[in-house]
GUPAPA-42834 format. One record per residue (C-alpha): residue in one letter; x, y, z. Coordinates in steps of 0.1 Angstrom, whole numbers, plus 5000, padded with zeros to 4 digits. Layout:
// residues N
aXYZ...
END
This chain:
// residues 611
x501949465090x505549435092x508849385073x510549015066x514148955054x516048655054x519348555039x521348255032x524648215013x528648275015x528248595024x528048745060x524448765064x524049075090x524949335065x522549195041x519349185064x519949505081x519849685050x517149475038x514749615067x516049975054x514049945025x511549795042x510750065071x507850165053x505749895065x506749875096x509150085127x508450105161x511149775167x513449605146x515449285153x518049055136x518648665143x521648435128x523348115134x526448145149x528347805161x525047585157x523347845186x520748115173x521748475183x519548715181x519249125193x516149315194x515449725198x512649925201x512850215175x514350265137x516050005125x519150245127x519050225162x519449825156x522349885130x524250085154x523849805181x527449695196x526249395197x525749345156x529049295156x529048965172x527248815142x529448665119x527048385102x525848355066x522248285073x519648465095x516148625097x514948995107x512349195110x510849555116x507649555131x504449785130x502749695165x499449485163x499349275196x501749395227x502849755225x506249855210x509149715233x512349505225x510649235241x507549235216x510349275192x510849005166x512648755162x510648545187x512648245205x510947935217x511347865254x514547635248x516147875220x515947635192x513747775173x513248175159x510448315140x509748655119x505848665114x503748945090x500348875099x497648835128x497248445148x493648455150x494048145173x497048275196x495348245232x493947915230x497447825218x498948015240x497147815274x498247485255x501447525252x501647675288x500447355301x502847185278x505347345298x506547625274x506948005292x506048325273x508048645278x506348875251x502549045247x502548915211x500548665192x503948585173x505848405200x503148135199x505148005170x508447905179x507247745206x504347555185x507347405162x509747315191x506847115206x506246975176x509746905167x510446705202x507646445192x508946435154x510746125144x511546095110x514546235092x512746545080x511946645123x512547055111x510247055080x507446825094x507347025129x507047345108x503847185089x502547005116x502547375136x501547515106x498047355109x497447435140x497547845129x494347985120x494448385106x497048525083x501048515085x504248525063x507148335083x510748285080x512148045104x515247945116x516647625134x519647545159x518947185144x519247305108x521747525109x521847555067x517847585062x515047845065x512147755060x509848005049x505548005048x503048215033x499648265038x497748585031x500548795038x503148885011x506548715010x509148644980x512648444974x515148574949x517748344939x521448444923x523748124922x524248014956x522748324976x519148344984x517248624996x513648645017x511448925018x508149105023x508149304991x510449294957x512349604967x514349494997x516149244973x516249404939x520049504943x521249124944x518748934920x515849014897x514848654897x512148634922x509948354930x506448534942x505148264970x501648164967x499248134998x500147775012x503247764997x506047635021x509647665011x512847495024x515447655017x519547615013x522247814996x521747634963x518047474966x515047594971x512247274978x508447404973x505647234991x502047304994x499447245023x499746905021x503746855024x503746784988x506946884961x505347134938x507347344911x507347724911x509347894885x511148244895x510148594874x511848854861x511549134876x512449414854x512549744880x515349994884x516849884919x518050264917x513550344918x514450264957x516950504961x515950864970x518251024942x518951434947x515451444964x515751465005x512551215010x511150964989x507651144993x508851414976x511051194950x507151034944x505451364939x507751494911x507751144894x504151164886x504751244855x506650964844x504450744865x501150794846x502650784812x503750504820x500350374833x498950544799x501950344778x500450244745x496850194758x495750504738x496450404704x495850714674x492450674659x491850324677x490050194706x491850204742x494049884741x492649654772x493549344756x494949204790x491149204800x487849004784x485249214790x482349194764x479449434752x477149154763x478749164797x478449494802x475249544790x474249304810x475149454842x473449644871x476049844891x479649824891x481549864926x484950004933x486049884967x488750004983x490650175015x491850585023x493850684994x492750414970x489150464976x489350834973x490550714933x487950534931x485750844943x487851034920x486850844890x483050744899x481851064875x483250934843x482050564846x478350674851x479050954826x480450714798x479050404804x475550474819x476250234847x475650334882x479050354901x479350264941x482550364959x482950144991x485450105020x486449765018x486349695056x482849755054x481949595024x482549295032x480349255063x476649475053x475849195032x475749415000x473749364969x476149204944x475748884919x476648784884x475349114874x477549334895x481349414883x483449464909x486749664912x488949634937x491949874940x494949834965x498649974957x500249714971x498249394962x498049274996x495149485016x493749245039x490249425037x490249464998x491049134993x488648975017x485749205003x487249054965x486948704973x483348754992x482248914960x483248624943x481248404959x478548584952x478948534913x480548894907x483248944881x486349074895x488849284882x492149414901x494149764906x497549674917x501149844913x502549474925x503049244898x502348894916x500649054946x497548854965x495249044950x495748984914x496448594917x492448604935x491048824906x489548734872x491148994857x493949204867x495649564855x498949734867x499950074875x502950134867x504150414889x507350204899x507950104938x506250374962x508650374992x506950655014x503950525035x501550845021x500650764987x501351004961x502150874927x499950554932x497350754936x496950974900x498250644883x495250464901x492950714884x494550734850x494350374850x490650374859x489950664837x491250484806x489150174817x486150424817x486950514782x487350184775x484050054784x482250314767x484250204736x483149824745x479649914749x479550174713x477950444730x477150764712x480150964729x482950964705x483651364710x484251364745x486250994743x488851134717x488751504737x489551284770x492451034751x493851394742x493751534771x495251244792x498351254768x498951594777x498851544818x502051434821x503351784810x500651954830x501551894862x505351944850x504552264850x502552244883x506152154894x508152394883x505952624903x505752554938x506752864960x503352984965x502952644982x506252675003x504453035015x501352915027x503052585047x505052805068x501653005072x499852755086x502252455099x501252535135x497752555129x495452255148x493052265125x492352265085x489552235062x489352125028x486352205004x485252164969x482052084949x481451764929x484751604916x486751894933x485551684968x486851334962x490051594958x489451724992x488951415009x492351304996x494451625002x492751645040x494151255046x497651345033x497751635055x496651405088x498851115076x502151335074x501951665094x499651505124x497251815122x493451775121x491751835090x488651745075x487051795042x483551875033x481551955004x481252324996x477752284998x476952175030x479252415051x476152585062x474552285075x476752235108x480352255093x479852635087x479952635127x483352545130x484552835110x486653105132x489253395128x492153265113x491052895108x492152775073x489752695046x491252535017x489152504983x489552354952x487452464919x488152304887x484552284872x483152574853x479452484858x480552534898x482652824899x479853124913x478452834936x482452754947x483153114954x479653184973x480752925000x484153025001x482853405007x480853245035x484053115055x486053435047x483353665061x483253465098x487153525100x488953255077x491953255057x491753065026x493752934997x492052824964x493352584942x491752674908x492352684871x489252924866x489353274862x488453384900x489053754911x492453774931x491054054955x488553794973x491153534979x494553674982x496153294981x495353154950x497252894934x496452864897x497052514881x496552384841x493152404826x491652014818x488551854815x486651834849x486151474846x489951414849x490951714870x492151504903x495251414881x496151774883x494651954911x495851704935x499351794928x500052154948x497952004978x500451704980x503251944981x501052145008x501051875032x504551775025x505952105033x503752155059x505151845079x508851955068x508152285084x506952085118x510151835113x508651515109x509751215092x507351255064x508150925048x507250745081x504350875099x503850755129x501250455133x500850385098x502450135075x502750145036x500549765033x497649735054x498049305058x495849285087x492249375095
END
């Protein structure tokens, strides 16, 4: 779960990659490190900490070449030191490797090359690499020794990697692999550019070739070779990527979290774009899904993990309500291993911002063994995920830079939500009144939480309230939970306080125990057939000492609940679109008030590669 960049061409390359692994921080910081060929000799310099602390390195200086490898890492095996840093050096400092992924293998690799000779100065499983290809390359003998050690390493790797590799004996080449883990090349004339994801290039090329698993490039200035498993030429034509390199770039906002919470708007009418069409069926024509199909199946899964699966929870009410077809909502990570009850009759969805969820995509592919149909959620175009699926649909909420998901997330339930609709259309169920009242009501979201923005200081208040506080809870009834579960995980991920979420419901059977003076209880009622029920429970907290703010577009009275923050009326079934909103700002200024780095929490990364 880390960050690749790689550079060759005319220009000098340091520059390049250090600002690559800027833009890649998200997925990775607790070391950073930076390798080029200088003089036919690999240099290479390595911190612990932000890769700021790596640009501001004396040392950086030294580099002069045009071609060179870094990387920012997110700590899997070996804690966070300059030594478990990447890039990794073989024993005789021919070879150095920048590795995304987990070697499943590494130990066992690890004792043969040690009796080979080769000495180890890191805890990682990385370092196993370079070494691999130098022992390798010192048996090679034909004319292509750097390519054919990298494969004939390459074999030997079981588990899931992205590598960018450089040589002392190639000073003009990387070669680059992929395998599970997400890695692209964008070309312009005689420059090319490695990296993880899209965004770390988009300022020199939008022509990006989108490796797929197994492919191995070899790459110069003005060539780029393709080969799959089997060593064998393979063509691979580059897309065009049509982002904003400026969607990167945190504009007048002072985070990109925030910069994501006030583009929601544009972000799911985008996702919406011309999929409602006036007096028409939704438009899914990107996707063959048939009345017989449907009708024919038992139970559809949404799979997913934390902020993904709680849009899936988000949206579970509106399948079953429109289609009739009982909904599951699992985490991925377990999915795949309780041996679950899927076949040719179960529809599977599998949603993952990125594309490249190790977990979501392992639980996709068992479900395809297992007959399921499969369709994808992904903001990537070209990610893992929707090259394994039948069927795949975008977001379009634009690159999301800060590691807590926020935009992703509503436009992960629009999406879903108009795919709902969509079925029920498919299927020519008896619901046309509450289709064409949801298709109106969708249109006019974007708007809605405008004017959620617009209106934040209650908000503001309440974080400096509570920013000290150890613990928060978060309640709500039906819908108003999968709500809840989301705004409690925004509030770990970014401020570091403990919060959990419950539904309203069971607080008095154990939860209600946890309830002191001064603890706060924050609840979210958007469903008129709820609201006494809602404001019972949240009596019940209020009388054993708690403060509480309610997040409500019902008509509550304001002398119960002092903190009320009122947001646009809209159907129940798609109020997580809305009510979500003020409880994202909640956590962000919450964490602002506590001076954290809200874009990058500690111990998490924006795409979860490994297990």
């Amino acid at each position: 779960m880390c960050g690749i960049v790689g550079y060759i061409g005319k220009s000098k390359a340091s520059p390049i990659l250090i600002k690559g692994l800027s833009k890649l921080e998200y997925r990775g910081y607790d070391s950073a490190g930076i390798a080029t060929i200088e003089d036919d000799k690999i240099c290479h310099i390595k911190n612990k900490g932000r890769v700021k602390e790596l640009e501001n390195s004396n040392k950086l200086e030294n580099l002069k070449g045009t071609i060179g490898i870094a990387h920012t890492r997110w700590a899997t095996h070996g804690k966070p030191s300059s030594i478990n840093a990447h890039p990794h050096l073989d024993s005789h400092e021919n070879f150095a490797v920048v590795h995304n992924g987990i070697i499943e293998n590494y130990r066992e690799l690890r004792e043969f090359l040690i009796n080979a000779g080769y000495t180890f100065n890191s805890e990682t499983d990385s370092e196993i690499i370079p070494n691999l290809i130098d022992y390798y390359y010192s048996k090679e003998t034909s004319n292509d020794k750097f390519l054919n050690a990298v494969h004939n390493a390459e074999k030997d790797l079981k588990g899931s990697y992205a590598l960018a590799i450089l040589s002392k004996f190639d000073p003009n080449k990387i070669i680059v692999i992929k395998k599970d883990s997400p890695l692209v090349i964008g070309t312009k004339d005689n420059e090319k550019y490695i990296a993880s994801d899209i965004n770390a290039i988009l300022e020199y090329t939008n022509d990006i070739f989108i490796l797929k698993d197994g492919d191995l490039a070899y790459i110069s200035e003005n060539k780029i070779d393709f080969y799959n498993n089997n060593l064998n030429l393979v063509n691979r034509t580059p897309e065009k990527i049509t982002w904003d390199a400026k969607a990167s770039d945190k504009g007048d906002f002072e985070d990109f979290m925030l910069k994501e919470i006030y583009e929601q708007p544009v972000s799911i009418r985008e996702t919406i774009g011309t999929r409602i069409v006036p007096n028409k069926p939704c438009d899914f024509s990107d996707i063959n899904i048939t009345k017989k199909y449907l009708s024919d199946i038992s139970r559809i899964y949404i799979i997913a993990c934390g902020t993904a699966m709680h849009a899936g929870i988000s949206v579970k009410p509106i399948f079953e309500r429109l289609t009739n077809i009982p909904v599951e909502v699992d985490i991925a990570s377990e999915f795949r291993y309780r041996d679950p009850l899927i076949d040719e009759h179960t529809l599977i969805i599998c949603i993952s911002q990125s594309g490249e969820t190790a977990d979501t995509i392992a639980a996709l592919k068992n479900a395809k063994t297992c007959g399921s149909k499969t369709i994808a959620i992904s903001n990537v175009i070209g990610s893992s995920i929707t090259r394994e699926a039948d069927f795949t649909l975008y977001t379009h909420a634009g690159p999301e830079i800060a590691v807590a998901s926020t935009k992703a997330y509503t436009a992960q339930i629009t999406l879903l939500v108009l795919l709902a609709i969509h079925f029920a259309e498919v299927l020519e169920l008896p619901k046309n009144e509450i289709i064409n009242n949801l298709k109106e009501e969708l249109l006019e979201i974007p708007s809605k939480i405008s004017i959620i923005l617009e209106n934040t200081d209650i908000i503001k208040k309440f974080a400096k309230k509570i920013h000290k506080e150890t613990d928060i809870f978060f309640v709500g009834r039906g819908i108003d939970y999968a709500t809840a579960m989301e705004s409690s995980l925004k509030l770990k991920e970014i401020s570091y306080i403990h919060s959990d979420s419950y539904q309203s419901g069971e607080l008095k059977h154990g939860p209600i125990a946890l309830i002191e003076d001064d603890v706060t209880v924050i609840g979210i009622i958007t469903d008129r057939r709820l609201i006494d029920k809602s404001i019972s429970n949240l009596q019940e907290v209020i009388s054993r000492g708690a403060k509480t703010l309610i997040v409500t577009n019902q008509e509550i009275d304001t002398k119960l609940f002092p903190n009320v923050f009122s947001i646009p009326k809209v159907h129940p079934l798609i109020s997580p679109l809305v009510s979500i909103v003020p409880l994202q700002l909640l956590s962000y200024y919450v964490a602002k008030e506590k001076n954290l780095d809200v874009d990058k929490p500690r111990n998490l990364a924006k795409s979860v590669t490994v297990e």
